[in-house]
C-alpha positions, 0 to 999 in steps of 0.5 A: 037448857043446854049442856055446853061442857063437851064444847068446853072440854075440848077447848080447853083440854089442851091446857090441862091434858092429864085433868078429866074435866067433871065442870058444868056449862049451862046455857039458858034460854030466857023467855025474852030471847037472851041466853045465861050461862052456868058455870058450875065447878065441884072441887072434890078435894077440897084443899084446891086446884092451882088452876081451878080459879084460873080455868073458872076466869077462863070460861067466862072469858070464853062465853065473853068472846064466843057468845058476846055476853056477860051474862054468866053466873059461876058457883064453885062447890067445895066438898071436902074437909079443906078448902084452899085460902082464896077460894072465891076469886080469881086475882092477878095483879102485874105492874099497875094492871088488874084483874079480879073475877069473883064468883059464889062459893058453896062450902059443904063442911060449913053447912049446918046438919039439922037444917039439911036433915029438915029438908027434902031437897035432894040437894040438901040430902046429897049435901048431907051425904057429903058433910058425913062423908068429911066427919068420916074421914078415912075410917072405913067402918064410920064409912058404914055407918054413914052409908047405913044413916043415909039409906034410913033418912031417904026411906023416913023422908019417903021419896018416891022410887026414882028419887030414892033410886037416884039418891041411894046411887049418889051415896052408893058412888060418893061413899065407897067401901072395901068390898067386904063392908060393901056386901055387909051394907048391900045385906042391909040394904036389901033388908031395910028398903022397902021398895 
């Protein structure tokens, strides 16, 4: 696999200088010679960029002409509350000509919580952080509580030390806290992992 965002970033930098681009761009090799591309949106937001369904139509148009294939498959991720009306095309309509790009879409608050929590999938557990993420809103000690929720479901799924490590940065970046509930849940950290 290789990772083709850089090359992305810089090309279309140019169309949306103020927006640090956080998209990935997968190139896969087949064992029958031919490349797949991912195309891999995350919108954060969740009400949606005006350009975001117009940048995803624009890297598949640019795999098209640089690589000379349409073999792509594109997938956006909503993570917030909101999710923008039309959310899984792009569509423009001019004077008789058409052009529709549709691609998958992943909508975390429409995810169930009892079936995440019986996975194991460190998706599934990033999912379920980001879906207790939209029930908190921006109620600092809900915020806590998530945190703390979180630390003790990776511990009683009993991930071995990277994942668990990887996991609890994941939660440590997503779920931000003002810096005294960030101590109280380090003090809870340090006395829950058993690690």
């Amino acid at each position: 696999a290789e990772s083709l965002e850089q090359e992305f970033n810089e090309v279309f930098a140019a169309n949306e200088p103020t927006k640090k681009i956080a998209d990935k761009i997968i190139r896969l090799q087949l064992k029958n010679g031919k490349s797949k591309f991912i195309i891999l949106h995350v919108e954060f937001q969740g009400k949606g960029e005006k350009l975001f369904r117009l940048r995803m139509f624009t890297y598949f148009m640019y795999i098209f002409f640089k690589y000379k294939t349409t073999d792509v498959t594109a997938l956006a991720i909503y993570t917030g509350a909101g999710r923008p009306e039309i959310y899984d095309r792009f569509h423009v309509i001019h004077h008789g000509t058409e052009i529709m790009y549709k691609f998958n879409t992943y909508t975390v608050r429409d995810q169930s919580e009892t079936e995440l929590l019986k996975s194991n999938n460190p998706f599934a557990f990033a999912v379920l952080a980001s879906l207790y993420l939209i029930k908190a809103g921006n109620d600092e000690l809900k915020k806590l509580e998530i945190k703390k929720k979180l630390l003790n479901i990776a511990l009683e799924k009993g991930f071995d030390y990277p994942k668990l490590y990887r996991l609890l940065n994941f939660v440590k970046y997503l779920v931000k806290l003002k810096q005294p509930l960030e101590l109280v849940f380090d003090d809870y950290s340090k006395n829950s992992k058993k690690i």
